[in-house]
Backbone bond lengths (Angstrom), bond angles and torsions (degrees), N, CA, C in turn:
res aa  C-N    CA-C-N  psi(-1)  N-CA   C-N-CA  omega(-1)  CA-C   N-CA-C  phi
1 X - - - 1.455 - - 1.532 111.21 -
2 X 1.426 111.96 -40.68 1.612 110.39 177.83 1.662 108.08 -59.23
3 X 1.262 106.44 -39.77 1.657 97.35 -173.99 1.303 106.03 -67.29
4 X 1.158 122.37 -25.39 1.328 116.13 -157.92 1.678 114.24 -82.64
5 X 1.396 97.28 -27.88 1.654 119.56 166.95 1.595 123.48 -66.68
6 X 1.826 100.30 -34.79 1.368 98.85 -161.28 2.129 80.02 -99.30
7 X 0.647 119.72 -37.49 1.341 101.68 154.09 1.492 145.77 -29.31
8 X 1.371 107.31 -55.70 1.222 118.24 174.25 1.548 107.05 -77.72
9 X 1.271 120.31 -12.47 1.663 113.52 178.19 1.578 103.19 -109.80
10 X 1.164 105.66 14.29 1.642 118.88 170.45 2.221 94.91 -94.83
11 X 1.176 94.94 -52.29 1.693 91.42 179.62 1.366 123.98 -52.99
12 X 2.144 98.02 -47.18 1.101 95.03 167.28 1.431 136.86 -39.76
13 X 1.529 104.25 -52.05 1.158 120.42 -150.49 1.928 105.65 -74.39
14 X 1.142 99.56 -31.32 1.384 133.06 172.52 1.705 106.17 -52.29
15 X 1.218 131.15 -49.62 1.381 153.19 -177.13 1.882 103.83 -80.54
16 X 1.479 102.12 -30.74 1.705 100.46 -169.94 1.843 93.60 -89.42
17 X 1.486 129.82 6.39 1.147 107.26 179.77 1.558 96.11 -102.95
18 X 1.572 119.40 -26.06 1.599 106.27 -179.70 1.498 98.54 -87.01
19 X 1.217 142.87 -24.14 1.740 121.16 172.94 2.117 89.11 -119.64
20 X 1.835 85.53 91.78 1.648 86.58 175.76 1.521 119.82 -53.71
21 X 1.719 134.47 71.40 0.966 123.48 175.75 1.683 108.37 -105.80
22 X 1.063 106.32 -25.96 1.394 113.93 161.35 1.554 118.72 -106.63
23 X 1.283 100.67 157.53 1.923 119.34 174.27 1.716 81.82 -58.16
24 X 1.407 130.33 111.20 1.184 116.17 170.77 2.022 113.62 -95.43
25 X 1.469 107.25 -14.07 1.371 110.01 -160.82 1.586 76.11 -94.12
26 X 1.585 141.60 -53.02 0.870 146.93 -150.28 1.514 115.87 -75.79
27 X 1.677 113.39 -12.96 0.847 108.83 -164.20 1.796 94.03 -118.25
28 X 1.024 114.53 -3.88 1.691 126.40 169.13 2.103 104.62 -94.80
29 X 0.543 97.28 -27.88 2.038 116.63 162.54 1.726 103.83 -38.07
30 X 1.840 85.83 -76.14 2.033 112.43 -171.36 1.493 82.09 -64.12
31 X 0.792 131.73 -86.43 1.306 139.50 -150.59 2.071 101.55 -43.27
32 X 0.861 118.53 -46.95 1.483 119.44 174.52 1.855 114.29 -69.25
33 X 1.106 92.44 -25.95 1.586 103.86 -150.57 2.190 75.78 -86.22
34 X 1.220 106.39 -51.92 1.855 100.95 -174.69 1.287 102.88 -48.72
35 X 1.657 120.92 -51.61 1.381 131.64 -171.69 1.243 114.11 -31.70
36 X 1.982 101.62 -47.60 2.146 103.31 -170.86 1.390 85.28 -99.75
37 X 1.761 142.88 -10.95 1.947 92.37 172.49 1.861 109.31 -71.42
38 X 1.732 93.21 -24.78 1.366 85.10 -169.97 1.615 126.93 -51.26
39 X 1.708 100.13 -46.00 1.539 123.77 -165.85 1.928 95.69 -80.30
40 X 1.436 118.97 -33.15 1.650 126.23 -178.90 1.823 103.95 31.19
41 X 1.052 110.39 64.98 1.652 134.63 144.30 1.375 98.36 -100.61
42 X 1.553 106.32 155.01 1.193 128.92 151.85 1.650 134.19 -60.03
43 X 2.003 89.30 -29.15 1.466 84.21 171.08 1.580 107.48 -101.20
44 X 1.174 125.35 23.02 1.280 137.77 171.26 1.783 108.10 -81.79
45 X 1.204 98.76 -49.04 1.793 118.40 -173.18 1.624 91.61 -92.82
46 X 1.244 124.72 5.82 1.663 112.94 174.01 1.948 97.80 -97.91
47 X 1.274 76.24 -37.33 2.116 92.48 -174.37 1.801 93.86 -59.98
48 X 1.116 106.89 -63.00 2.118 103.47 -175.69 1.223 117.62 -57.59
49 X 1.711 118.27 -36.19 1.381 108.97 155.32 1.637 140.68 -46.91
50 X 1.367 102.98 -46.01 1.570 99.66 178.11 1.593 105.43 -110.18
51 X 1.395 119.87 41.45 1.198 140.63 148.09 1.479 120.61 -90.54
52 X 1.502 96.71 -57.38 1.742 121.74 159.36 1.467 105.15 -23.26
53 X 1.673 92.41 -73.96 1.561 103.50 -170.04 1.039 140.89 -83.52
54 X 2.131 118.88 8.96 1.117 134.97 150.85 1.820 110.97 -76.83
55 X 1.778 106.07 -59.25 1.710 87.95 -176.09 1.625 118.96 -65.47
56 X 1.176 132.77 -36.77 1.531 143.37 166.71 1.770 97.60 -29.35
57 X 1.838 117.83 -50.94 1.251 114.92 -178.65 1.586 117.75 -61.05
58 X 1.422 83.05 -55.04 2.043 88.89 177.24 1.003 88.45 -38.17
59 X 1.893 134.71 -108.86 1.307 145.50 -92.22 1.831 79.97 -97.88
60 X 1.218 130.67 -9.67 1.981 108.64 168.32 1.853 83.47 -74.20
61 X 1.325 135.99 -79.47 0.990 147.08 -151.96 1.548 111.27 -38.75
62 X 1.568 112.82 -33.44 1.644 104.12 -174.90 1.471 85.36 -92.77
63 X 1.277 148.55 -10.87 1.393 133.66 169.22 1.638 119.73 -45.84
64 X 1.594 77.63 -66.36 1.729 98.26 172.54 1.297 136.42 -55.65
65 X 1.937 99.82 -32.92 1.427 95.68 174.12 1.768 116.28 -82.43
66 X 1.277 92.59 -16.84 1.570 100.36 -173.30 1.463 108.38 -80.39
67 X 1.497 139.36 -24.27 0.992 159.35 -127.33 2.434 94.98 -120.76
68 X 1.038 84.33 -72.27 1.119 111.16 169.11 1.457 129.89 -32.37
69 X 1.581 102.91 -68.24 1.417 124.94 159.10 1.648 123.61 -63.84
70 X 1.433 109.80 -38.58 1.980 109.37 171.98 1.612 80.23 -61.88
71 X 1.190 127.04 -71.56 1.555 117.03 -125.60 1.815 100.35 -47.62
72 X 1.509 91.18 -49.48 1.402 105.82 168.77 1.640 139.25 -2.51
73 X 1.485 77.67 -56.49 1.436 99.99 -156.38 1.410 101.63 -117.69
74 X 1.893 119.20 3.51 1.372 127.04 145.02 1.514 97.24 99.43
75 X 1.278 133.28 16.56 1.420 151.04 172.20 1.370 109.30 -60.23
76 X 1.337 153.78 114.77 1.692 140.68 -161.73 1.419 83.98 -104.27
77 X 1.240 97.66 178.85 1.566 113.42 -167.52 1.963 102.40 -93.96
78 X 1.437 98.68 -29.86 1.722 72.44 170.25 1.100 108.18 -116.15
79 X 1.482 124.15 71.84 1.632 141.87 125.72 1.552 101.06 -83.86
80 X 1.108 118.91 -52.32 1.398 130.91 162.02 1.041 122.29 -29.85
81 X 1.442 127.04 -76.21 1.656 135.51 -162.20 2.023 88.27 -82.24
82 X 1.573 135.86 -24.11 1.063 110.48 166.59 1.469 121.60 -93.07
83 X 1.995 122.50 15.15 0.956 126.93 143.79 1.196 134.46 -70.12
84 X 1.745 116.45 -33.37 1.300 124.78 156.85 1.140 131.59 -78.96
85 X 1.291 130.42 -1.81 1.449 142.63 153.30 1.550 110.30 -59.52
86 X 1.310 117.09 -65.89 1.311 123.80 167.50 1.142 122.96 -58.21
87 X 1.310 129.28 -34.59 1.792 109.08 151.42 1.192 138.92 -39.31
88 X 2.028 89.40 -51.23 1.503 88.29 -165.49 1.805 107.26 -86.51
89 X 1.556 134.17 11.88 1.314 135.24 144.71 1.467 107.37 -82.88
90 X 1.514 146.88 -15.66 1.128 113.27 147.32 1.476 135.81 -74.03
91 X 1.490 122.78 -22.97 1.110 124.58 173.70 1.459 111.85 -61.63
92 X 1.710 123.35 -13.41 1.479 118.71 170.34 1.801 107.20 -86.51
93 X 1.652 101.60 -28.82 1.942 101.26 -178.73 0.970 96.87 -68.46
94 X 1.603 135.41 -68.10 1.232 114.25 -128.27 1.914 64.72 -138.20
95 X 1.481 117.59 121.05 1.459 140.18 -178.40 1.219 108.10 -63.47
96 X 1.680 118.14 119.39 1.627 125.64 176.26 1.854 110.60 69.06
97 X 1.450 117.54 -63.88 1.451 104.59 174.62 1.386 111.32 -80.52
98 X 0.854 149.98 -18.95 1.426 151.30 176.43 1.700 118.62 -41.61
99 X 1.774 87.38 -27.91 1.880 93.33 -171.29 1.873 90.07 -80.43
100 X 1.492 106.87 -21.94 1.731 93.87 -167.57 1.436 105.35 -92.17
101 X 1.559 120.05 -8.00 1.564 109.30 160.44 0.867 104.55 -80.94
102 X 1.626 136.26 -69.74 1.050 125.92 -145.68 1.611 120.08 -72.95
103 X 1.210 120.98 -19.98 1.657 116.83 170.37 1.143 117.86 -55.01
104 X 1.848 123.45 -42.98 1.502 116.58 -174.66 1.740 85.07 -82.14
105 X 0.732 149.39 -7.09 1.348 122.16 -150.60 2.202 91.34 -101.85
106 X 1.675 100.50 -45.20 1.100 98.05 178.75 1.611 114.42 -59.81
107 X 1.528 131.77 -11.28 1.521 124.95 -135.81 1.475 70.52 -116.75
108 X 1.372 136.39 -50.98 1.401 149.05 -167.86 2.053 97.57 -47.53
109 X 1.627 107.01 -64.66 1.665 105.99 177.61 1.403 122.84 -54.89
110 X 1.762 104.52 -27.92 1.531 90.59 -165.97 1.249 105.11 -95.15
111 X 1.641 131.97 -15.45 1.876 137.94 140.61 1.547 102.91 -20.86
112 X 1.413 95.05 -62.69 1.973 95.20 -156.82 1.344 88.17 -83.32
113 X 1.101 148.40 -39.78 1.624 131.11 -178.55 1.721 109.91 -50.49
114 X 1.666 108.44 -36.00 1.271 93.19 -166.81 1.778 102.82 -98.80
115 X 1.139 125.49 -19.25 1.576 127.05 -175.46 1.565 102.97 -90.67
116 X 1.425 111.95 -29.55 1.940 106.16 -173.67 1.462 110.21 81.91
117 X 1.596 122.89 3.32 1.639 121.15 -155.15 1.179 79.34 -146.13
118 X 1.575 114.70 125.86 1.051 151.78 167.50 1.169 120.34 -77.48
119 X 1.462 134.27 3.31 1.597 146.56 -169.29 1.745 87.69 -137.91
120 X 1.207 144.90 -46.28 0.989 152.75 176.26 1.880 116.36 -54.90
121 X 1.328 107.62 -57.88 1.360 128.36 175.53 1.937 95.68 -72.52
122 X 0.981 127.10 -45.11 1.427 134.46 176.57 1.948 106.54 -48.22
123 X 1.354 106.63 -48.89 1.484 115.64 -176.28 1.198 110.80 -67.41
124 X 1.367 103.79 -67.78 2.150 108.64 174.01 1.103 121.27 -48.45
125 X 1.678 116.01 -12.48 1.576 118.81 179.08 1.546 98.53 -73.64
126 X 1.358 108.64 -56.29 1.418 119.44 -150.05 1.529 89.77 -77.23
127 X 1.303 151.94 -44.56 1.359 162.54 170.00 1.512 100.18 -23.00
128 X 1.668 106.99 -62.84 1.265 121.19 -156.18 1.958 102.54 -94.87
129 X 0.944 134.41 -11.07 1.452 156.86 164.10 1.838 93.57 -61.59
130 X 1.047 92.92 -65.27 1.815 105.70 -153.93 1.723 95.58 -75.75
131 X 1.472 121.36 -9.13 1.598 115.72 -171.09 1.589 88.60 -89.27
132 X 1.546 114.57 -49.68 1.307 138.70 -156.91 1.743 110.91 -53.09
133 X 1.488 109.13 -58.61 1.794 121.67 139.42 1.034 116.39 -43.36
134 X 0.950 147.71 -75.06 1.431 138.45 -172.31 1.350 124.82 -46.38
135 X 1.543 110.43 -44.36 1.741 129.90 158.65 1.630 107.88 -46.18
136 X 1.595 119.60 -50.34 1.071 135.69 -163.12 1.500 92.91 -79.55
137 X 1.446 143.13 -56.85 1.277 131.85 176.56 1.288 119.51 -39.50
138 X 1.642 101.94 -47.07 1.612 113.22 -160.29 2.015 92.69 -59.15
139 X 1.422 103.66 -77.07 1.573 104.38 -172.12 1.771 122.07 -56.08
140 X 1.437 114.59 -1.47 1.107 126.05 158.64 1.453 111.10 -82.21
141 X 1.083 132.69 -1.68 1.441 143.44 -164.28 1.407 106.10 -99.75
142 X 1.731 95.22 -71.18 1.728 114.55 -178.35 1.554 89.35 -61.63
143 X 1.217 144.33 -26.61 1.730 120.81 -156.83 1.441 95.93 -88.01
144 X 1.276 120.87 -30.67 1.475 120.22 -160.48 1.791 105.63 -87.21
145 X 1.397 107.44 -17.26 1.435 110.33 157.55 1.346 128.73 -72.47
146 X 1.337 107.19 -28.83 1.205 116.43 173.73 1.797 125.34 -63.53
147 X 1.564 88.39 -40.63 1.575 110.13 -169.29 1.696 109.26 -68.18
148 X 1.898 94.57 -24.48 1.649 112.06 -170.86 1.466 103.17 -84.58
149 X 1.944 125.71 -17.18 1.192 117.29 -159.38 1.952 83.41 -96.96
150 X 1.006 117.12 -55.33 2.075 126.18 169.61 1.457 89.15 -23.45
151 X 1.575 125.10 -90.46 1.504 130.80 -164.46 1.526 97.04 -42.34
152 X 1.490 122.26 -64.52 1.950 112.28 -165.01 1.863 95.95 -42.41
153 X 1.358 98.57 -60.73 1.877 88.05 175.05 1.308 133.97 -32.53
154 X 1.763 120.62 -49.80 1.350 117.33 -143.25 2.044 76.22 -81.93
155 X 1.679 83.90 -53.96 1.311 72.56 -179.76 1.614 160.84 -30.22
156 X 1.522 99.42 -30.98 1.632 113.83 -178.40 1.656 97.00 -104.96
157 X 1.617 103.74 0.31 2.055 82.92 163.28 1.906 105.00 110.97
158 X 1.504 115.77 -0.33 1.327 126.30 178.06 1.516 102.80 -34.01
């Protein structure tokens, strides 16, 4: 029954990094980390360690890539935080997709509010869109390795 729980909050958590409404790496972490006090082997607490140290990699890595690439491309950070504002009031309008309209849509006004150029604000959207996925692939990457190193465990009997 525990696997089957810490499993299903492994999917969850798995699902909260492509529609960021939940801590999805953070919440596949707790969920691994209960798995070894529960099971308390060593190779239980060996499995949460380099679980630890795959999602911890994702979510620094989509920081950086996301971080990295706006600055780049001259994107300020509150076009940003009023792109994520506007997600997270569409994910209350319009339920679950709302966060994926309304972020480009909010990140898109506050470009053209601050450049006045509508081809200009259009580029930094898509700049900062395309870093934002890519961030989101990367820690969707490391989490799903993680989730594969938990399963090789439960599986062979940890």
């Amino acid at each position: 029954m525990l696997q089957l729980l810490v499993g299903l909050a492994i999917l969850i958590g798995l699902v909260g990094i492509v529609i960021p409404v939940l801590p999805g790496s953070i919440l596949i972490g707790l969920a691994v980390l209960v798995w070894a006090v529960v099971t308390g082997t060593p190779a239980a607490w060996l499995v949460f360690a380099i679980c630890a140290v795959l999602l911890a990699s994702g979510a620094t890595i989509t920081v950086i890539i996301t971080t990295k690439h706006t600055r780049a491309a001259g994107v300020p950070q509150r076009s940003l935080v009023v792109a994520g504002l506007a997600g997270i009031v569409g994910f209350f309008v319009v339920p679950v997709i709302g966060l994926l309209l309304f972020f480009p849509a909010g990140l898109y006004v506050a470009e053209y509010l601050r450049q006045r150029d509508g081809a200009l604000a259009w580029s930094s959207t898509k700049v900062a869109l395309r870093a934002t996925g890519i961030g989101i692939l990367s820690e969707l990457g490391l989490a799903l390795l993680a989730a594969a190193v938990w399963l090789v465990a439960v599986l062979s009997g940890v």
